[in-house]
N, C-alpha and C positions, 0 to 999 in steps of 0.2 A: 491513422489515415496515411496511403501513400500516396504521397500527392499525384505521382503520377497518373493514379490510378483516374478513372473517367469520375468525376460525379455523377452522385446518386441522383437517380431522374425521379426520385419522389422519397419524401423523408417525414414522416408525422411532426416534425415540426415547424414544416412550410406547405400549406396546403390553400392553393388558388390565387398564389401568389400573398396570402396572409401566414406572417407568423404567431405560432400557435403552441403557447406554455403553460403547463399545468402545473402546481404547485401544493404541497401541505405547505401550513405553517411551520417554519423552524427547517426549513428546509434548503438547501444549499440548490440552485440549478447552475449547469452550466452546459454550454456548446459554441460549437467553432462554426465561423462563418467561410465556407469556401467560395471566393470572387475569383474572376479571371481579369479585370481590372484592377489597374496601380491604383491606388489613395487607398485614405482614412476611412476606417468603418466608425459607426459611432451607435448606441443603443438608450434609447430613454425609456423609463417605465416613470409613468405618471401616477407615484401610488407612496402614501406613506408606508414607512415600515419595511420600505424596499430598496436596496442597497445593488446600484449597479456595477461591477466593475470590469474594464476593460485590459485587456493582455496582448501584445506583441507575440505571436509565435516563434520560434527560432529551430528550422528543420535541420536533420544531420542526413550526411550521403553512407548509406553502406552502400559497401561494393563486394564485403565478402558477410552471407547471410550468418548469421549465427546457426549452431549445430544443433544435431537433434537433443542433446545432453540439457540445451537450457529449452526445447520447445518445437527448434527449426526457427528459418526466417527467410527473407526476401531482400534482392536489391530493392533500391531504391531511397528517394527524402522521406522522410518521414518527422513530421513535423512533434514538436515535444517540447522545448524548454520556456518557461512560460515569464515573462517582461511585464511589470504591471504601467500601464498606461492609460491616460484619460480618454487615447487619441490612438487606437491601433491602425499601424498601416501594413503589419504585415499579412503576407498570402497561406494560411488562412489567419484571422484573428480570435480573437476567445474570447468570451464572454461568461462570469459569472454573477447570477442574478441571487441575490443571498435575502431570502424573507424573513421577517422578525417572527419567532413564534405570538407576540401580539398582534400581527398584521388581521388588521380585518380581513373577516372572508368575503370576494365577490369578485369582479371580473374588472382588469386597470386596462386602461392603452397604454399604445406607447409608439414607438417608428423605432425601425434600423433603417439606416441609411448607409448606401456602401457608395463608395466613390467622393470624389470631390466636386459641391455645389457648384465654385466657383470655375469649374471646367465645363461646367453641365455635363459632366458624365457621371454623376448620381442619380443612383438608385436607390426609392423611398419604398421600404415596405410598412403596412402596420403591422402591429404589433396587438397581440392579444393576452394578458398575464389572469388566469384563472387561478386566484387561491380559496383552497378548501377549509374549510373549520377545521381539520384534523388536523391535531399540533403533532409534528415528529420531534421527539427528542434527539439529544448529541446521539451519538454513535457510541454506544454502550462498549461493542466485542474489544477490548484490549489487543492494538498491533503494536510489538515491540521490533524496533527495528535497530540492526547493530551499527553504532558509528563508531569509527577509528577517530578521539581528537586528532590524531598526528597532521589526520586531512586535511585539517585545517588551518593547521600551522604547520607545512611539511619541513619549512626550513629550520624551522625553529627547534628540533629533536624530540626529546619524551616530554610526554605533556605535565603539567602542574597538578597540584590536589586539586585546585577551585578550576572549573571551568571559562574558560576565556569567554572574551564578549564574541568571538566569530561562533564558538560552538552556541553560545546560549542562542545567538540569534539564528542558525542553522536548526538548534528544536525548536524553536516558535516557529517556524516556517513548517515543521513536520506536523506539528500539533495542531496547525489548523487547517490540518488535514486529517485528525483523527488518530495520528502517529504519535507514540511515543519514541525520541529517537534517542539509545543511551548506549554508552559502553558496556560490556564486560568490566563491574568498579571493582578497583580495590578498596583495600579496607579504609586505606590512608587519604580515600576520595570520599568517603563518606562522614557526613550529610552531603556535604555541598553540590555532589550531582546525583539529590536528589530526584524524583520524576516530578512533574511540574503539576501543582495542584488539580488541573485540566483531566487529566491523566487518567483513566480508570485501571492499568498496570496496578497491580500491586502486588507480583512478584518481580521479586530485585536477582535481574543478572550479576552476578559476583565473579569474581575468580579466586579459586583454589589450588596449591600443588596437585601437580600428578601424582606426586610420590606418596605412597599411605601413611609413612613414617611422620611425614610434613601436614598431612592435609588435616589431622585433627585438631593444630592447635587453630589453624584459618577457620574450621569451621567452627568450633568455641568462639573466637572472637565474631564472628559475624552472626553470631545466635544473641550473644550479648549487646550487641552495635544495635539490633533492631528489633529488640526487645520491647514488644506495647508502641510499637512506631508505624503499626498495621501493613507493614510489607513481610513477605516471606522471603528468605533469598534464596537461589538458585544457582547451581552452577553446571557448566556441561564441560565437564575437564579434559573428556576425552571425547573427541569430535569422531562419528560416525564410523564407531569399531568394528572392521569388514574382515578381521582374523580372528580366528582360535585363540591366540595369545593377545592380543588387545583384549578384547570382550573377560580373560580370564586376569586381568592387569585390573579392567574396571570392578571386577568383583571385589576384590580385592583393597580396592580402594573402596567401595561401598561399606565396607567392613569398614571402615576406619572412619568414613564419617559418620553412620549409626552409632558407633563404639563412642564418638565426639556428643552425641546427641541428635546427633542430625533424624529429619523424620519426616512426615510431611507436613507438619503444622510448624515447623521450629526452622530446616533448613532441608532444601531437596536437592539430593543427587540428581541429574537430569543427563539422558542420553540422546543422541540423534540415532534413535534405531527404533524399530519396532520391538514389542514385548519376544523374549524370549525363554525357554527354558533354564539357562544354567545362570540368569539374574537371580530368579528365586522371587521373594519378595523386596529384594534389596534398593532396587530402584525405584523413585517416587515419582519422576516423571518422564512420560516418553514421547517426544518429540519427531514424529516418522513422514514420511511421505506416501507412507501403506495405510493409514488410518481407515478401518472400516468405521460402518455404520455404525456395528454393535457396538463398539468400544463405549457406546455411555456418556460420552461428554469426558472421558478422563483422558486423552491426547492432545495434544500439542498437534501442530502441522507447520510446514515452514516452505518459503516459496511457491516452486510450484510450475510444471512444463506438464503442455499437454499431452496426452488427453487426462491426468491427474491432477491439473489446475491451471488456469490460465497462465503464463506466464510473464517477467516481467521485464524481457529484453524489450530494445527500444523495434527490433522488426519483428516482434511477432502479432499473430492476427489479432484482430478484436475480438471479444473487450478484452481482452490481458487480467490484469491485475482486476476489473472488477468483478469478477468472477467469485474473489475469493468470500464474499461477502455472504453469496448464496449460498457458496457451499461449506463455510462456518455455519451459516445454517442448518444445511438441511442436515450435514455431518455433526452439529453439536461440538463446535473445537471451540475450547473458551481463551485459548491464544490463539493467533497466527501470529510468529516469527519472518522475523525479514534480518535474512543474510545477504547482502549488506548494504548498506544506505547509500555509503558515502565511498565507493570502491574508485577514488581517483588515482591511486597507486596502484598496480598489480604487485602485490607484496606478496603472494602466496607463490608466484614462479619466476623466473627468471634466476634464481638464487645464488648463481654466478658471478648478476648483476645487480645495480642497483636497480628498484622498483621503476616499471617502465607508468610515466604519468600521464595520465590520458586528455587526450585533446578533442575531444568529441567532432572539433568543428574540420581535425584535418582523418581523423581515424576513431569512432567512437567502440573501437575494439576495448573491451576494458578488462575481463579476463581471457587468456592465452596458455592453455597446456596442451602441449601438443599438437593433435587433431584438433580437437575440443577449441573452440574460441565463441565468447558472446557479448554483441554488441548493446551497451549500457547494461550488464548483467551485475549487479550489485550498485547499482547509482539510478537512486531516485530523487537527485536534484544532482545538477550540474554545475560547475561552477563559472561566475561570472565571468565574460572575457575580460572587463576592464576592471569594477569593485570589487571582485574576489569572493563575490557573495554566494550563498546559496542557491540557487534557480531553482523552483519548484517545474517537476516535469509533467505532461499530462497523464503520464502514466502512475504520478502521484495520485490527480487527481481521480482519478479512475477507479483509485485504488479507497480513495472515501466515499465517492458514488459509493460502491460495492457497497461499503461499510450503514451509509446512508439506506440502498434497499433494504440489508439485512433488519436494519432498523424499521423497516417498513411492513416487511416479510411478517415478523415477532406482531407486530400491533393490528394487521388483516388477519393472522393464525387467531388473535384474540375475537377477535369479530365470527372467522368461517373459519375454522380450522382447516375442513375439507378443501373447499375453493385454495386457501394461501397455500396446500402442499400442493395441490394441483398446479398451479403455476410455477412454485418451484422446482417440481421433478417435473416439469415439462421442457424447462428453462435448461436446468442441470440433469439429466436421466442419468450418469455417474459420473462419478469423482475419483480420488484420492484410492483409498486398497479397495474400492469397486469399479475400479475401473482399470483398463489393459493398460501394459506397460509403454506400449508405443499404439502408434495409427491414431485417427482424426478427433478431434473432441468431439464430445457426444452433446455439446450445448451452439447456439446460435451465433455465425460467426459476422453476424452484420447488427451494427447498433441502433440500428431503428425497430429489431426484434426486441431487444433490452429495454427502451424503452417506452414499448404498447406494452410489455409487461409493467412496469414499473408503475403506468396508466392505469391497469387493472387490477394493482394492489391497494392503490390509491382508493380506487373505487369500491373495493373488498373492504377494506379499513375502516370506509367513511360511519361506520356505525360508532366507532371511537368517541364518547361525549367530549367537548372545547373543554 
């Protein structure tokens, strides 16, 4: 939302002055309250099994939009990094309404009240909490998202084997969001950063030399390290080969890690490209931003600018990141990768200089080449101004919505097959290598479209027995 922008003069989930939620069971809700009066908002639901929590919003100003390379984008605030509070006072505030998959099904009250009592300048709305018998499970689709330790401790130089207490507590904050957040491990980091039992990942990002000579005995050791340990490991050594001679370097090296054992059930060469001819069968997994429909379920996809996937700068249009959820769907992608989590350094340019560190609250420019610049592009939590902590952003959460539909999508497919693709390719008509390189997305850029769908999946689903 830019705040500038006018509010919505009608939204499904304020209708006649009532507000109005629907819910499965096991299912996470969340939404912002936009006031044009100062004070405290506050939210009650009157319901066991039902977990309210409240959040401070905290908006950044771009003044230069981000380019078309991550999506395009807009001046303006745009509100995002999320404060957990009892007592939100900020414009607009958040609220996430979290139901236990035990929660009885029926209909709870409750009041939001915006403003402050003791001014009389509160405003009481009710509240109406409809939970359905339909239990939704976690978020099954596995998102691996890359984080630099160094982020975390930038002063401190190369990071340790065992994970510090800022990183552990910066992935608990991604995970319950459906994230798994981990590095590229070395050999000499394993077990200890582990993915977190939570986790449905169970391919392990690794790192391997570039060089072929080098990369056989890395990949023997890491065949042997997670051996009967139920993860595969993975490595993408050479990041998106756009020459003749890269691409012919990668071969080359594939050669070397088959020759080690490497395979797809043992350890996978993994590229950021689409299939090609002169790989052969050598590579085991591909990772593209061209993934058509056909491909079967065997690609990867990663990020994501429109019209090939919502994107995840902090000014680009709605929904961004939840997008990717439907279209894991309806494309069959059993990862989506997130480059990069935790992008507080611009460590990829400047190389002259030291890493320029980003300050979201005076410039939230975070990468800078050239032309090319985007605003929070590889940062989905921000860091705190004062405890240095994590901040979860709403474009995080957005990003488990997504993940949440998807989950929703799969369990209505079960019920109507017909009806759940129908809504999906309505939602999403293309994606990813079906869809043009540049010009407007082909899905709904206002989120009260998102969620009458999400309403009408609910209601497709409801045949699902408790």
């Amino acid at each position: 939302m830019r705040l500038e922008d006018p509010h919505p003069a009608a939204t499904p989930w304020l209708v006649d002055g009532k507000v109005q939620l629907i819910a499965a069971r096991g299912e996470k809700l969340g939404f912002q309250v936009l006031h044009r009066t100062q004070g405290p908002v506050t939210l009650t639901i009157i319901a066991k099994s039902v977990l309210v929590r409240g959040y401070g919003v905290e908006g950044f100003k771009v003044t230069r939009p981000s380019t078309e390379m991550y999506g395009g984008g807009r001046e303006g605030t745009f509100a995002d990094a999320l404060s957990r509070t009892n007592l939100p006072l900020t414009r607009p505030a958040y609220f996430e309404i979290d139901v236990s998959a035990y929660a009885e099904p029926g209909a709870y009250s409750g009041e939001l009240v915006v403003g402050d009592p003791m001014l009389k300048t509160a405003r009481a709305f009710p509240v109406t909490l409809t939970i359905l018998p339909l239990v939704l499970g976690k978020p099954q689709m596995p998102v691996w998202a890359y984080g630099d330790p160094r982020e975390l401790a930038w002063s401190l130089g190369p990071p340790s084997a065992t994970p510090s207490d800022a990183e552990k507590e910066c992935a608990e904050v991604f995970a319950e969001y459906g994230v798994t957040l981990m590095p590229d491990l070395r050999i000499e980091w394993w077990p200890a950063r582990k993915p977190p039992k939570t986790s449905t990942l169970k391919d392990l990002p690794v790192v391997i030399p570039t060089d072929p000579a080098q990369a056989g005995e890395a990949v023997k050791a890491w065949i042997a390290a997670t051996k009967d340990s139920g993860y595969v490991p993975f490595a993408i050594p050479i990041d998106e080969p756009s020459t003749d001679e890269a691409r012919a370097k990668l071969v080359e090296l594939a050669k070397a890690v088959r020759a080690a054992g490497g395979g797809p059930t043992t350890f996978r060469l993994a590229v950021t490209d689409e299939p090609r001819p002169e790989y052969g069968d050598l590579i085991d997994l591909y990772i593209s931003l061209k993934v058509p429909k056909s491909h079967g379920g065997t690609q990867w996809t990663y990020n994501g600018a429109p019209p090939r996937a919502g994107s995840m700068v902090l000014d680009a249009l709605t929904p961004g990141t939840r997008t990717w959820g439907w279209i894991a769907h309806r494309w069959a992608i059993p990862v989506w990768y997130v480059w990069d989590a935790l992008y507080w350094h611009d460590r990829h340019n400047r190389k002259d200089q030291p890493p320029k560190a980003l300050d979201p609250r005076v410039d939230p420019t975070s990468f800078e080449n050239r032309e090319d610049h985007g605003n929070l592009d590889g940062v989905l939590a921000v860091r705190h101004p004062t405890t240095g902590d994590c901040q979860p952003t709403l474009r995080l959460v957005a990003l488990y919505r997504g993940l949440q539909d998807r989950q929703l999508l799969a369990q209505a497919a079960a019920c109507d097959a017909a009806k759940a693709e129908a809504i999906a390719a309505r939602m999403v008509p293309s994606a990813l290598g079906d869809a043009p390189r540049r010009g407007d997305p082909a899905w709904p850029t206002d989120d009260s479209a998102w969620e009458l769908a999400r309403r009408e999946l609910l209601q497709v689903a409801s045949c699902a027995k408790p």
